[in-house]
C-alpha positions as CSV (number, residue, x, y, z in Angstrom):
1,X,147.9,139.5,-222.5
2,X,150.2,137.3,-220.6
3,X,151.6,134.4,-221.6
4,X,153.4,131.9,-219.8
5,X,156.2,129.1,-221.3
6,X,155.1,127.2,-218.2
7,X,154.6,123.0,-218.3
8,X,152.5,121.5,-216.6
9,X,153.6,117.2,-216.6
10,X,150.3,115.1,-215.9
11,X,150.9,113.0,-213.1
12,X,148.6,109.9,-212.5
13,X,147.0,109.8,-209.3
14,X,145.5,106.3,-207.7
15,X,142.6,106.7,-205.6
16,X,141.7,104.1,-202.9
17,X,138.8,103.7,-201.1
18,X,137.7,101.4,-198.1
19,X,133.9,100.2,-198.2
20,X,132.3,98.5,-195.7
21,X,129.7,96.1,-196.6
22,X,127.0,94.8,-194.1
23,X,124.6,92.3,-194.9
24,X,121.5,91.4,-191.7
25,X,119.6,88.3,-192.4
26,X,116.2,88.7,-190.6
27,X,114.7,84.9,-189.4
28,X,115.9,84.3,-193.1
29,X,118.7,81.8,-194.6
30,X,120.6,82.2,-197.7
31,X,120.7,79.6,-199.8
32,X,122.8,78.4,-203.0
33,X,121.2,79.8,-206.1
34,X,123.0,77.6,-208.4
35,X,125.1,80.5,-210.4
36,X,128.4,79.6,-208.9
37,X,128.7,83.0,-206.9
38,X,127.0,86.0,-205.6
39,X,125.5,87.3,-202.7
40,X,123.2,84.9,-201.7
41,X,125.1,81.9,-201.8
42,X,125.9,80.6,-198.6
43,X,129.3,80.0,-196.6
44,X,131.4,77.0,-198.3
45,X,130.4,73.7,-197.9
46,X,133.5,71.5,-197.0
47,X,131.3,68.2,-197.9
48,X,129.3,68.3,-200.8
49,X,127.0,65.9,-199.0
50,X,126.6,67.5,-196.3
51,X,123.1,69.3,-195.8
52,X,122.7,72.6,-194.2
53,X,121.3,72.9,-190.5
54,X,118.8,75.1,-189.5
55,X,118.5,78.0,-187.0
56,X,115.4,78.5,-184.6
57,X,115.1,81.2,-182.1
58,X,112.5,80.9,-179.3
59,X,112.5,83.8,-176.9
60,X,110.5,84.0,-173.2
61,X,109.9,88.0,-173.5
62,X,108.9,89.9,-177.0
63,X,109.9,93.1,-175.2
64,X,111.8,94.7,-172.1
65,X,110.3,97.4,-170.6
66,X,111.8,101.5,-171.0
67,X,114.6,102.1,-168.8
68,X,114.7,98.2,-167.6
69,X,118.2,98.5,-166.3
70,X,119.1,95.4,-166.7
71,X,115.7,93.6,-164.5
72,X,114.0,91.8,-167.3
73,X,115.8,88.0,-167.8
74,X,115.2,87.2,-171.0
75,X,115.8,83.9,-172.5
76,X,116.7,83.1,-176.2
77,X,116.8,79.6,-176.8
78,X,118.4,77.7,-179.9
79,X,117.6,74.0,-178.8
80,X,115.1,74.0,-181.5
81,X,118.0,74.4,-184.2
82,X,118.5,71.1,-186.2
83,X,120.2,69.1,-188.7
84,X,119.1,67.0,-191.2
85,X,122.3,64.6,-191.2
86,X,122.5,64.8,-187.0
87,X,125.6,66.2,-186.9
88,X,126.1,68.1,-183.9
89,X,126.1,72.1,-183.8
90,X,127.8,74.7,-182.3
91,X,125.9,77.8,-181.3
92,X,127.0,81.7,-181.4
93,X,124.8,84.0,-180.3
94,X,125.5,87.8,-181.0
95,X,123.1,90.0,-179.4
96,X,123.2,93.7,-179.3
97,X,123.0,95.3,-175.9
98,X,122.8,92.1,-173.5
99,X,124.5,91.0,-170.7
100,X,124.8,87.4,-170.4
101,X,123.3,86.3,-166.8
102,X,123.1,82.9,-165.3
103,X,126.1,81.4,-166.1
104,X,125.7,81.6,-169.7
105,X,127.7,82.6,-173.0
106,X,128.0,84.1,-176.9
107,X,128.4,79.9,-177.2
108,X,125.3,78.9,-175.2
109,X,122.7,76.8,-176.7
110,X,120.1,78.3,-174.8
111,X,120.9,82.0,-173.3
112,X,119.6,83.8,-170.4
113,X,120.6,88.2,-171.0
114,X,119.4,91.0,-169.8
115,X,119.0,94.7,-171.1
116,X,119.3,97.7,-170.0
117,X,115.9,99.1,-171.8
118,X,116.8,101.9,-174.3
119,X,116.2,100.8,-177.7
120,X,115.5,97.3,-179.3
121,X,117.4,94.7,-179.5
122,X,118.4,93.1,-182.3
123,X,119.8,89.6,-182.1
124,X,121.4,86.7,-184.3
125,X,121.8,82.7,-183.8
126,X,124.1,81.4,-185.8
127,X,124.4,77.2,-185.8
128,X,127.5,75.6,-187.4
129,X,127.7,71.8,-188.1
130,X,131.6,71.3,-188.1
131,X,131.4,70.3,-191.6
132,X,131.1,73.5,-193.6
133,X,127.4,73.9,-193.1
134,X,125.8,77.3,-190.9
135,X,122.6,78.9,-190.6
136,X,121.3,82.3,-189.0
137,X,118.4,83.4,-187.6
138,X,117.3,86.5,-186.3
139,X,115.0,87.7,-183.5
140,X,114.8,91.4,-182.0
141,X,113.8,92.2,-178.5
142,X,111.2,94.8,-178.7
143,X,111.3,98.0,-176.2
144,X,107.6,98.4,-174.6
């Protein structure tokens, strides 16, 4: 039998790990459940009096053809979006795949894009009304 007069210390070891979280609201809005915290509660309001505005999505196409490459101009439109105080709203759109076309922008209310026809595409409006209030909706181009 061996035997050994060998210690062995216990050393502490600290284990870090990085998660990534994402969260997709589909034509949905979070709203404030009253618990003081969570998930579904929605970005801070900077005015307590301040009402939330609303995102709308209206689209010209459902779907872009297979293998479009780019032919299709499709236009999302978020002049329906609204407020219920009439403060005025900013727009960012963030939609997979496109290239902006006709002189528009991720900070268009109303944008014209174009796809090159491999997959669907999903894509978000999100309206801010400078005072703490936002709203997203979400609208996918189809591939057909």
């Amino acid at each position: 039998m061996l035997s050994s007069n060998r210690r062995f210390a216990s050393v502490p070891v600290l284990w870090i790990f990085t998660v990534a979280l994402s969260v997709g609201l589909l034509g949905a809005c979070s709203s404030d459940d009253g618990d003081g915290g969570g998930l579904t509660d929605p970005p801070p309001n900077n005015d307590p009096a301040n009402q939330q505005p609303t995102a709308v999505i209206q689209s010209s196409h459902d779907a872009v053809p297979p293998g479009d490459n780019n032919q299709t101009v499709v236009t999302l439109d978020g002049s329906g979006s609204s407020d219920p105080d009439g403060d005025e709203l900013s727009y960012q759109w963030d939609v997979f795949g496109a290239t902006y076309v006709g002189g528009t922008s991720s900070s268009s209310e109303v944008v014209q894009v174009t796809f090159p026809g491999v997959a669907p595409y999903p894509s978000t409006l999100t309206v801010s009304d400078g005072r703490g209030g936002t709203h997203t909706a979400s609208f996918t181009v189809a591939l057909r």
